[in-house]
N, CA, C and O atoms as CSV, one atom per row, in Angstrom:
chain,resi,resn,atom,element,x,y,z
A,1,UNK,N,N,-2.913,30.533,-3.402
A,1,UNK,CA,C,-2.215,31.142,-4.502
A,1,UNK,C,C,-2.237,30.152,-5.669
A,1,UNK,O,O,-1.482,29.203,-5.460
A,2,UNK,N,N,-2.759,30.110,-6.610
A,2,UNK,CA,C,-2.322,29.586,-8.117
A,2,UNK,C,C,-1.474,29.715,-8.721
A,2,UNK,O,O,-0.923,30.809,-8.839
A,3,UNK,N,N,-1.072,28.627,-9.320
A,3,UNK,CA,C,0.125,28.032,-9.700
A,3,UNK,C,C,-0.230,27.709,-11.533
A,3,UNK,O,O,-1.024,26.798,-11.769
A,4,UNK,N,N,0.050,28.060,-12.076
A,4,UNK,CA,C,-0.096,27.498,-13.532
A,4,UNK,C,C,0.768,26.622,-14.286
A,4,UNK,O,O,1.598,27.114,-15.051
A,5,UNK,N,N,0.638,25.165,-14.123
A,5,UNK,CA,C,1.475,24.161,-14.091
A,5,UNK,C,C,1.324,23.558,-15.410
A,5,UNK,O,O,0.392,22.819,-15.727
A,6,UNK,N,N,2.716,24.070,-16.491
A,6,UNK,CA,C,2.399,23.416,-17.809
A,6,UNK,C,C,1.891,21.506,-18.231
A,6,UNK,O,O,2.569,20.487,-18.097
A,7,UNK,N,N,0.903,21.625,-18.590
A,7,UNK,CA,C,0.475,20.252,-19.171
A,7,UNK,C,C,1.677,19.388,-19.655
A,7,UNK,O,O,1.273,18.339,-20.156
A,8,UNK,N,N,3.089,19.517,-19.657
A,8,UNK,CA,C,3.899,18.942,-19.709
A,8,UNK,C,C,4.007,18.123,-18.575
A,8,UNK,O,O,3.835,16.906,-18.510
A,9,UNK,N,N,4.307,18.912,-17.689
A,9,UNK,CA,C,4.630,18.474,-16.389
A,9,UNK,C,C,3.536,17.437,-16.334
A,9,UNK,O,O,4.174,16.387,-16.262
A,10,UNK,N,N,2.769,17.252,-16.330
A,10,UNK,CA,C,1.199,16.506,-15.794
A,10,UNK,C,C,1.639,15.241,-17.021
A,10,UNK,O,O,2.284,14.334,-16.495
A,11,UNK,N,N,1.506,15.137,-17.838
A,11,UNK,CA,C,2.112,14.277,-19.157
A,11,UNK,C,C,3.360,13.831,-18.319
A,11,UNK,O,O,3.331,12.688,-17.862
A,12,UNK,N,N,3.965,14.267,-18.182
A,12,UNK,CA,C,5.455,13.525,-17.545
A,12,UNK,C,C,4.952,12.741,-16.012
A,12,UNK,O,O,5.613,11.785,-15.607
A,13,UNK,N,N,4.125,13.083,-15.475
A,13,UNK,CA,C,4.032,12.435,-13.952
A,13,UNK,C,C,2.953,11.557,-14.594
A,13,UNK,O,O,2.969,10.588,-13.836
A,14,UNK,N,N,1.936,11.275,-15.614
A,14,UNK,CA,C,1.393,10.523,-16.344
A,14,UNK,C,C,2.513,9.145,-16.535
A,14,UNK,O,O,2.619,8.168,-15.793
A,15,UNK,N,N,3.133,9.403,-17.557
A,15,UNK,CA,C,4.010,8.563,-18.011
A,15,UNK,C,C,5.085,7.840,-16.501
A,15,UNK,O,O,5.276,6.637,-16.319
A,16,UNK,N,N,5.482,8.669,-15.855
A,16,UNK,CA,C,5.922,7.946,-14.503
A,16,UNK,C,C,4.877,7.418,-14.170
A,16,UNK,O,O,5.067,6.202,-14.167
A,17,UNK,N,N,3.711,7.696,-13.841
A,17,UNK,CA,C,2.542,6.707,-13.019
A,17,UNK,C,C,2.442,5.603,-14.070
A,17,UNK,O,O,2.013,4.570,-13.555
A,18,UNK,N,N,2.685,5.488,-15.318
A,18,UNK,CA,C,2.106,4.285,-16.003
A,18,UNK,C,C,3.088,3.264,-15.919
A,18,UNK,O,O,2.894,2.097,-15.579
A,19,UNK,N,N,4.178,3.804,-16.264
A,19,UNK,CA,C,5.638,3.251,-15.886
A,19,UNK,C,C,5.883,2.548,-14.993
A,19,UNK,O,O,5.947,1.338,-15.207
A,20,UNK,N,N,6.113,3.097,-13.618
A,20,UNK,CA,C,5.324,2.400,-12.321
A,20,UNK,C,C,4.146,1.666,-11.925
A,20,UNK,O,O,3.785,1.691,-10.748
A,21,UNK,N,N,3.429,0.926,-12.918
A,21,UNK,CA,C,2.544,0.347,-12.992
A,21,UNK,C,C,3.160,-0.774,-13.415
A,21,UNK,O,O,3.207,-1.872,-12.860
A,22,UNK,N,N,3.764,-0.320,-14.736
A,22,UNK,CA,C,4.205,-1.302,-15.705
A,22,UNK,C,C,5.515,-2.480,-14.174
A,22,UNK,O,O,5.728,-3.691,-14.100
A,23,UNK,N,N,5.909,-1.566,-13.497
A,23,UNK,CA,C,7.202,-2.195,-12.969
A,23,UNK,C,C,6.797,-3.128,-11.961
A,23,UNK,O,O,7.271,-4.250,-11.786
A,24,UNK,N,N,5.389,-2.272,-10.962
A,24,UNK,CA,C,4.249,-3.083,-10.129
A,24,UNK,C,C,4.005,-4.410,-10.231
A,24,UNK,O,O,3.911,-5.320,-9.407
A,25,UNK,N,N,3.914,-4.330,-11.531
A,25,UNK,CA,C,3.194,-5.690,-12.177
A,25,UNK,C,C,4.894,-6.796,-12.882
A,25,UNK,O,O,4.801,-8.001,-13.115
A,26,UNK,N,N,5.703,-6.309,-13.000
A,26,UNK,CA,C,7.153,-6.769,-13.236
A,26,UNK,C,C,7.462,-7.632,-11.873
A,26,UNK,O,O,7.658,-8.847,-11.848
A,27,UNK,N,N,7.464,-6.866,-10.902
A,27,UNK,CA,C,7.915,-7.607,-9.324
A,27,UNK,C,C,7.020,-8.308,-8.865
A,27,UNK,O,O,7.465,-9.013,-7.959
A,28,UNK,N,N,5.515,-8.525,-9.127
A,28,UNK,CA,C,4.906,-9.676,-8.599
A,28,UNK,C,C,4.986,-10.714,-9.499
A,28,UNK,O,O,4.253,-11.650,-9.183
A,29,UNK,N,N,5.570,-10.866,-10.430
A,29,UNK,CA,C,6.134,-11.676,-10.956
A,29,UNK,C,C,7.533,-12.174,-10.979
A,29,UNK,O,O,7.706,-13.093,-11.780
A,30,UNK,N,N,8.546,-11.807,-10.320
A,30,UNK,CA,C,9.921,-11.535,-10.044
A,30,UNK,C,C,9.858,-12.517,-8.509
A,30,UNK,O,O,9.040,-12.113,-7.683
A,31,UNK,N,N,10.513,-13.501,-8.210
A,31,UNK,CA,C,10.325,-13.999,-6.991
A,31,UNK,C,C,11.613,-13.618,-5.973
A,31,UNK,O,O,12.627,-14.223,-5.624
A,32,UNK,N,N,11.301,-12.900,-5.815
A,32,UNK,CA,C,12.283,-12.030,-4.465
A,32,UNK,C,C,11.897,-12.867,-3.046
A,32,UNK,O,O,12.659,-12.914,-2.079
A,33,UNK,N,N,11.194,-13.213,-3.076
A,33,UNK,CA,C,10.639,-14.003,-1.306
A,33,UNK,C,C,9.285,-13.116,-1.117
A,33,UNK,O,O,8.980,-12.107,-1.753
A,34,UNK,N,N,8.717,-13.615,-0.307
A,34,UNK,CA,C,7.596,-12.568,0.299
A,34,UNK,C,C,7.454,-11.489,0.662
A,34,UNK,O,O,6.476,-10.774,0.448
A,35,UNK,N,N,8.847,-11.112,1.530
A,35,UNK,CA,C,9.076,-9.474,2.344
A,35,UNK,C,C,9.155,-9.424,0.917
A,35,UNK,O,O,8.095,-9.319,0.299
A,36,UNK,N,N,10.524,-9.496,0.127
A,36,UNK,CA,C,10.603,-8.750,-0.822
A,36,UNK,C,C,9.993,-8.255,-1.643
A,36,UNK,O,O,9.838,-7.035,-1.674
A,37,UNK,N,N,9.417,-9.179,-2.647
A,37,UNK,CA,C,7.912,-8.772,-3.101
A,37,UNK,C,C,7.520,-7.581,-2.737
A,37,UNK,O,O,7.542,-6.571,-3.439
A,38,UNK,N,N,6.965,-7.722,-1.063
A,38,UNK,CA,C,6.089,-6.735,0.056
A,38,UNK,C,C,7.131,-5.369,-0.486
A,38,UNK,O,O,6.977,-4.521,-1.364
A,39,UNK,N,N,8.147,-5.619,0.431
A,39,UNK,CA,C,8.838,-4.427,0.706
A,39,UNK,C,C,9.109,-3.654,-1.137
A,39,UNK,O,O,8.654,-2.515,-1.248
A,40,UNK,N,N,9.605,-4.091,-2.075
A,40,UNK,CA,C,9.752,-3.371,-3.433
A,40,UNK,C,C,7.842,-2.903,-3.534
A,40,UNK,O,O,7.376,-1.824,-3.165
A,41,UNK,N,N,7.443,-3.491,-3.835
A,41,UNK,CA,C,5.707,-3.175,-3.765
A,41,UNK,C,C,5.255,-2.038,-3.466
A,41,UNK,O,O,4.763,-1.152,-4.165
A,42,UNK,N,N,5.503,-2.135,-2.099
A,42,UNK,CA,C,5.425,-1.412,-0.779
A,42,UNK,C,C,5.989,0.259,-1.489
A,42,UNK,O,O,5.320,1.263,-1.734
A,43,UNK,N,N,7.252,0.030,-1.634
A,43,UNK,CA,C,8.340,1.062,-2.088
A,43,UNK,C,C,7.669,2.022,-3.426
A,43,UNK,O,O,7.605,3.251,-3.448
A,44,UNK,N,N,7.230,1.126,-4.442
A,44,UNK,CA,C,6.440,1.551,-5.334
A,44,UNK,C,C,5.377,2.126,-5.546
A,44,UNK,O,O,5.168,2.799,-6.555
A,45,UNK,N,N,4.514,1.928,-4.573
A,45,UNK,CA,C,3.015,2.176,-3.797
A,45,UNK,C,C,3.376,3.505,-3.349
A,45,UNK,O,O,3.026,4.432,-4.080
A,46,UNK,N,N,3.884,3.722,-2.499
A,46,UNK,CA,C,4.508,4.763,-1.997
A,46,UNK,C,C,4.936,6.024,-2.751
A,46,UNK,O,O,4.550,7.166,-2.502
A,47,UNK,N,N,5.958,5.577,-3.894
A,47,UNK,CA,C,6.249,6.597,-5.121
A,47,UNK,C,C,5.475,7.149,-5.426
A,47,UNK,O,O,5.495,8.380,-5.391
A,48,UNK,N,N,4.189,6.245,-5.974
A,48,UNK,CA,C,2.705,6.658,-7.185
A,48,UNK,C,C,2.026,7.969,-6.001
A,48,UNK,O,O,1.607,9.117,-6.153
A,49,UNK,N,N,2.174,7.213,-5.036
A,49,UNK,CA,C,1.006,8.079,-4.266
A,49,UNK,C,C,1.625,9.311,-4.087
A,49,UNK,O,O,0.923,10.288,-4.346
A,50,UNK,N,N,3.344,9.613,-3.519
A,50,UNK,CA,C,3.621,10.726,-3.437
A,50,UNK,C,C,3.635,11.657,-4.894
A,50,UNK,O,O,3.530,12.862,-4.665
A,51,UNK,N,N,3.725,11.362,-6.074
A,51,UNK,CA,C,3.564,11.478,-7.166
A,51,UNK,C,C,2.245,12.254,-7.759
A,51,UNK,O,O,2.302,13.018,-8.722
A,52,UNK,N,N,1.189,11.974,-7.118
A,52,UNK,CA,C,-0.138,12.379,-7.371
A,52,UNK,C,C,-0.337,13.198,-6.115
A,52,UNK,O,O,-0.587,14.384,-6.328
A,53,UNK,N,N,-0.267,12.738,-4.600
A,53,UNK,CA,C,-0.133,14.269,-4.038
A,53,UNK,C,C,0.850,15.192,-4.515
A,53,UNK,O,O,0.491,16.309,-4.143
A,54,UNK,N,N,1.852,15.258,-5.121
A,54,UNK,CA,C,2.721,15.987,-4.914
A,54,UNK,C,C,2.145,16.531,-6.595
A,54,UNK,O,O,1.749,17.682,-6.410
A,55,UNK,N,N,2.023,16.302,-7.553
A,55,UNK,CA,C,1.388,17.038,-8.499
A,55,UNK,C,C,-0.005,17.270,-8.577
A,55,UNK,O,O,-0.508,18.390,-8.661
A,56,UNK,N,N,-0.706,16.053,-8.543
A,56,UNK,CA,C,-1.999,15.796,-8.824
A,56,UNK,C,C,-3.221,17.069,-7.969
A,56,UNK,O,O,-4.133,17.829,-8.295
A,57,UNK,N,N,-2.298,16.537,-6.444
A,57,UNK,CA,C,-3.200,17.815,-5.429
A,57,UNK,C,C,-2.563,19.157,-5.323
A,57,UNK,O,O,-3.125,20.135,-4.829
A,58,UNK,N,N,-1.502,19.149,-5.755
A,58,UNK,CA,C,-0.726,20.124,-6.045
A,58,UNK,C,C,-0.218,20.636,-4.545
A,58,UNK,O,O,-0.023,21.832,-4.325
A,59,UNK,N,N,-0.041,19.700,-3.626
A,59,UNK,CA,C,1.010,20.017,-2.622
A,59,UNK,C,C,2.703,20.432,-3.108
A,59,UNK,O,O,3.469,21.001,-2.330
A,60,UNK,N,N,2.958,20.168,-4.037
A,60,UNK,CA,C,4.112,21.180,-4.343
A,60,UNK,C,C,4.118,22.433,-4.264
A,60,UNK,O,O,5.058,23.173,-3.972
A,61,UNK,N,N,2.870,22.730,-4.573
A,61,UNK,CA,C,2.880,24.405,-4.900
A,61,UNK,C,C,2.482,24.460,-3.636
A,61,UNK,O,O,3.061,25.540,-3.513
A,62,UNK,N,N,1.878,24.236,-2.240
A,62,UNK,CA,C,1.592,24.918,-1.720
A,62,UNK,C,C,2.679,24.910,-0.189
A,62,UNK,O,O,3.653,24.187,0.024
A,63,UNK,N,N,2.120,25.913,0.638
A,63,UNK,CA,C,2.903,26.635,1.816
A,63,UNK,C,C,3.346,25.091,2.899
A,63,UNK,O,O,2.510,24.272,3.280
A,64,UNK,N,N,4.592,25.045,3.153
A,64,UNK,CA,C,5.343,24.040,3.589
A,64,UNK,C,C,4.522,23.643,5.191
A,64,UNK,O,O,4.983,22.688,5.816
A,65,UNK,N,N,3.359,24.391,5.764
A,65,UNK,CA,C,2.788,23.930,7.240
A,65,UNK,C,C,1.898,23.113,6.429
A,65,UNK,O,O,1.146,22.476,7.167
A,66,UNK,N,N,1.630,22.816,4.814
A,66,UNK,CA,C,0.576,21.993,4.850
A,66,UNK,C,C,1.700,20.216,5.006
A,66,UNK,O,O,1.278,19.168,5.495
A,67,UNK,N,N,2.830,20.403,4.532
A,67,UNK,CA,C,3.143,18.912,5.060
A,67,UNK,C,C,3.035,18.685,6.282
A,67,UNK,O,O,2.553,17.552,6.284
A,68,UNK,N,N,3.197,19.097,7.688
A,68,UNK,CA,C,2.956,18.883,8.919
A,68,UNK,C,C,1.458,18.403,8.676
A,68,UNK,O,O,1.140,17.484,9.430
A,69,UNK,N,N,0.436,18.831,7.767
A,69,UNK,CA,C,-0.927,18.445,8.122
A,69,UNK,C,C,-1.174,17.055,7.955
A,69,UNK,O,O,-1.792,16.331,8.735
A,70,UNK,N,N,-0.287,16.527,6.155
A,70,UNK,CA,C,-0.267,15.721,6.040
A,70,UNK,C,C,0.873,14.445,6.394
A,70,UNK,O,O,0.587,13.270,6.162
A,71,UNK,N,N,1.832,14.750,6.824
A,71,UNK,CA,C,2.581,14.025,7.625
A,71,UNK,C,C,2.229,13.049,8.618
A,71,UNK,O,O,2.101,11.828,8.707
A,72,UNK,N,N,2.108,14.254,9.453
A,72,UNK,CA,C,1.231,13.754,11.196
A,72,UNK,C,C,0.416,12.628,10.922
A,72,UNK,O,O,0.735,11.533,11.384
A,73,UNK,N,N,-0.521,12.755,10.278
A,73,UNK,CA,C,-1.783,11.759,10.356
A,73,UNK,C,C,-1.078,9.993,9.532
A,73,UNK,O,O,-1.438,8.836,9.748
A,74,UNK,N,N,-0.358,10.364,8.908
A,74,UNK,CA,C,0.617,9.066,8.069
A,74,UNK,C,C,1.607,8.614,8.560
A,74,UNK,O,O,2.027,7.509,8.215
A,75,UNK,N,N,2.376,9.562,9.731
A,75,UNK,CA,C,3.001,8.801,10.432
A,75,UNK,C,C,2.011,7.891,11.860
A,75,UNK,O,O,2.188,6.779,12.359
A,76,UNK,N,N,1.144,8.799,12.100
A,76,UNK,CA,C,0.254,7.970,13.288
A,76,UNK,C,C,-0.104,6.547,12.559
A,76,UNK,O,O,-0.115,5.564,13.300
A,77,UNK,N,N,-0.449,6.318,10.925
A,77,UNK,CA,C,-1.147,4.841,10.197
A,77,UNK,C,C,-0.113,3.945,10.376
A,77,UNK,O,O,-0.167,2.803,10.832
A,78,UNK,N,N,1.209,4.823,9.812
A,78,UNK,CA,C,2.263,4.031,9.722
A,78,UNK,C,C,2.790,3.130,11.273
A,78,UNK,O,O,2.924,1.916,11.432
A,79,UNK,N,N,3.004,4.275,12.267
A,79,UNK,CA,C,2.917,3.891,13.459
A,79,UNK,C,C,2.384,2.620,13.881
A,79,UNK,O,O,2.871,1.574,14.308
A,80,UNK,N,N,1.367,2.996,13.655
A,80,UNK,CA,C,-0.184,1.616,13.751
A,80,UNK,C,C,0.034,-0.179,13.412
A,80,UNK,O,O,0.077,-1.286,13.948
A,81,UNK,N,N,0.162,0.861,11.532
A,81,UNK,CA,C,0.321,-0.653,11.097
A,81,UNK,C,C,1.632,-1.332,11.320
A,81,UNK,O,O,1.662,-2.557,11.201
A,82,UNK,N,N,2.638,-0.728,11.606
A,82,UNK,CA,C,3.838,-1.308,12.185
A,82,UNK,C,C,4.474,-1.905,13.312
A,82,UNK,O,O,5.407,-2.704,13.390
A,83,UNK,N,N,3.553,-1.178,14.423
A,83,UNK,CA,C,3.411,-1.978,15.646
A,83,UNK,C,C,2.790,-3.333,15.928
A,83,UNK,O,O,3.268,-4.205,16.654
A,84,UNK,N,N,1.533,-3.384,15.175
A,84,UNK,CA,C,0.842,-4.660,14.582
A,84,UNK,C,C,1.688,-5.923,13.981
A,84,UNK,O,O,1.665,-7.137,14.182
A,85,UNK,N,N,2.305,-5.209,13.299
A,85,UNK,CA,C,3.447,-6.713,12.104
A,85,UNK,C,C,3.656,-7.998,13.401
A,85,UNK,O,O,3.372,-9.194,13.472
A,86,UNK,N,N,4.283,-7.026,14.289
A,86,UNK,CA,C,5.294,-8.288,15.359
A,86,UNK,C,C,4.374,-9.233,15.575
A,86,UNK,O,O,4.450,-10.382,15.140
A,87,UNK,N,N,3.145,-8.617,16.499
A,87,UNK,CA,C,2.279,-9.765,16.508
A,87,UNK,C,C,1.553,-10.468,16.126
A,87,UNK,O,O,0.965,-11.412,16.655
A,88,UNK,N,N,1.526,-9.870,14.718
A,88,UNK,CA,C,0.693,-10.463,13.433
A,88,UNK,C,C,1.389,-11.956,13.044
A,88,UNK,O,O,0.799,-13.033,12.961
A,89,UNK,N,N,2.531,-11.740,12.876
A,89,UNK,CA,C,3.536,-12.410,12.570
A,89,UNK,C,C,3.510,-13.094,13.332
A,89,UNK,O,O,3.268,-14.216,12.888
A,90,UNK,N,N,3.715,-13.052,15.015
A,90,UNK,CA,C,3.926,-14.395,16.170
A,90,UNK,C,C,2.541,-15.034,16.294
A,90,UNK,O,O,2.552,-16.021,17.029
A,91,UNK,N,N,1.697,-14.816,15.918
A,91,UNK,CA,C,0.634,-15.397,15.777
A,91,UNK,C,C,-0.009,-16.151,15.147
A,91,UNK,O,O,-0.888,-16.826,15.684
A,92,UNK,N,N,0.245,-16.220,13.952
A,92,UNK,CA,C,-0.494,-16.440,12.523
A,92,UNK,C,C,0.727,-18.034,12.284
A,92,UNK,O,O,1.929,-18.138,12.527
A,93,UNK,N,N,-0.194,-18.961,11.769
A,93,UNK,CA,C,0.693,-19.877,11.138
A,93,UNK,C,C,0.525,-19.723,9.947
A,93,UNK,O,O,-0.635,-19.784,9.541
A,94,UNK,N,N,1.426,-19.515,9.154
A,94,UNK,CA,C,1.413,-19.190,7.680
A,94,UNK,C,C,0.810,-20.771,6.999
A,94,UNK,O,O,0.033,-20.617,6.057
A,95,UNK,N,N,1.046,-21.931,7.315
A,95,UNK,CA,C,1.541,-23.248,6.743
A,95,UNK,C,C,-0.057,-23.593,6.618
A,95,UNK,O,O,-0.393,-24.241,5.627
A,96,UNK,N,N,-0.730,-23.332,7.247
A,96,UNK,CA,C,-2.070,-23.761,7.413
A,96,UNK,C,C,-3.429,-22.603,6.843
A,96,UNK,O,O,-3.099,-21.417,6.815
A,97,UNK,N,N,-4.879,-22.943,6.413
A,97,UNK,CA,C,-5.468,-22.257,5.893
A,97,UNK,C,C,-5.959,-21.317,7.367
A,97,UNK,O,O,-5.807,-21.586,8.559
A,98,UNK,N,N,-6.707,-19.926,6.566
A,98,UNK,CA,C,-6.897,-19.159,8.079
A,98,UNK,C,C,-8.321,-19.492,8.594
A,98,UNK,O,O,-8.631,-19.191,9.747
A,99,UNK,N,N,-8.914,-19.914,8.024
A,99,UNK,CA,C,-10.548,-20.825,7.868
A,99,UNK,C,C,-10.341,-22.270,8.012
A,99,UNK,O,O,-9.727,-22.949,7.189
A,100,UNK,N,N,-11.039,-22.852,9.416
A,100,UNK,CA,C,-10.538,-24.061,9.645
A,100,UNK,C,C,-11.918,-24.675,8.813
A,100,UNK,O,O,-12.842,-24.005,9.273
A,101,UNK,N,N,-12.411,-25.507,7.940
A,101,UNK,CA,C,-13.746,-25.719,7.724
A,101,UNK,C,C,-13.985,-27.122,8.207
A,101,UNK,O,O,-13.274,-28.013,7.743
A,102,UNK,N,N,-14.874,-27.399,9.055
A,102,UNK,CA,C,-15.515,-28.584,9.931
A,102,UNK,C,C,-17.082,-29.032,9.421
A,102,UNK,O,O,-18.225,-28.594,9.555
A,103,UNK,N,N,-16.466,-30.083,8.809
A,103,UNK,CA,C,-17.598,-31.276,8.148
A,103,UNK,C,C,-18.815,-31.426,8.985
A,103,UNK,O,O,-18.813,-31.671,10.191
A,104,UNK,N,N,-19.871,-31.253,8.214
A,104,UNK,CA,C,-21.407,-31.349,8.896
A,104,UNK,C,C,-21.390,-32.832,9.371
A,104,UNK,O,O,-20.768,-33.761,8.856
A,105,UNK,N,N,-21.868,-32.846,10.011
A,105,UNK,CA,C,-22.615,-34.947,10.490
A,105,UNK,C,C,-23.868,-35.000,10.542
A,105,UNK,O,O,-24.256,-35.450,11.620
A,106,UNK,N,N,-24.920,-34.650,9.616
A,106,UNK,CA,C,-25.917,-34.452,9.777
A,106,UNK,C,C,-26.634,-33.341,10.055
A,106,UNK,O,O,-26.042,-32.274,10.220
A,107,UNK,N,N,-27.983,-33.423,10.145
A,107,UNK,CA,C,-28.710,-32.249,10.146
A,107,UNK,C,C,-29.110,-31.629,11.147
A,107,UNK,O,O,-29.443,-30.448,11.250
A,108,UNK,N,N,-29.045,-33.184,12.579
A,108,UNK,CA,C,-28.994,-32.624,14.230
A,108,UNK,C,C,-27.641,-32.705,14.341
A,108,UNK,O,O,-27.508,-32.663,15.564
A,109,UNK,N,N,-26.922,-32.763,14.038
A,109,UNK,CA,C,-25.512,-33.409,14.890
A,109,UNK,C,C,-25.093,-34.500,15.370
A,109,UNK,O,O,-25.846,-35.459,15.541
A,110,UNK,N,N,-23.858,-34.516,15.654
A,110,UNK,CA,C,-23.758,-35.674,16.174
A,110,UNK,C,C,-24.876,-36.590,17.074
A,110,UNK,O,O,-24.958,-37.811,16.941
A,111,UNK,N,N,-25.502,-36.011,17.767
A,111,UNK,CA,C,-26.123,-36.771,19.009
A,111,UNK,C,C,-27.461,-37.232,18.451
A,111,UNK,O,O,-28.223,-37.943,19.106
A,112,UNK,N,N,-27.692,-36.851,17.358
A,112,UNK,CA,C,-28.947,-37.445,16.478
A,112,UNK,C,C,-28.816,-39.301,16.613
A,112,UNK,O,O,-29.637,-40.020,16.044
């Protein structure tokens, strides 16, 4: 079914997406800590995107079984990448580089 969605509306979710850009770029400059940073970021990321599905693809206008379509599959990523954190986190030493780089000794190696 078509929907005829005044160019206002589209101009106004314009100006929120730029806005939210503008604020994007405000908090990585804002030193909240790391989560924080992450998590406001995160929060923002989130807005834009529902913002553009929700006008852009025009899931507003359409029949409410299409959020189950898109739900499902975003809660399974979310799922994913969230189960991951814990051990991302117990694993990883932040303090140190993630590339150990080990000095040549020559062109045979040591045993030259």
């Amino acid at each position: 079914m078509a929907h005829n969605v005044p160019a206002k509306t589209y101009t106004n979710v314009l100006w929120a997406l730029l806005g939210l850009t503008i604020v994007t770029v405000a908090i990585a400059r804002i030193p909240l800590g790391t989560a924080g940073n992450i998590a406001l970021g995160l929060l923002v990321a989130v807005t834009k995107a529902s913002l553009v599905t929700l006008f852009f693809m025009h899931l507003k206008y359409e029949q409410r079984w299409w959020a189950g379509i898109v739900l499902f599959p975003l809660t399974l990523v979310l799922i994913i990448i969230f189960s991951n954190l814990p051990d991302t986190g117990a694993n990883r030493d932040f303090t140190t580089p993630a590339v150990k780089v080990i000095p040549k000794e020559g062109r045979g190696g040591p045993a030259h």
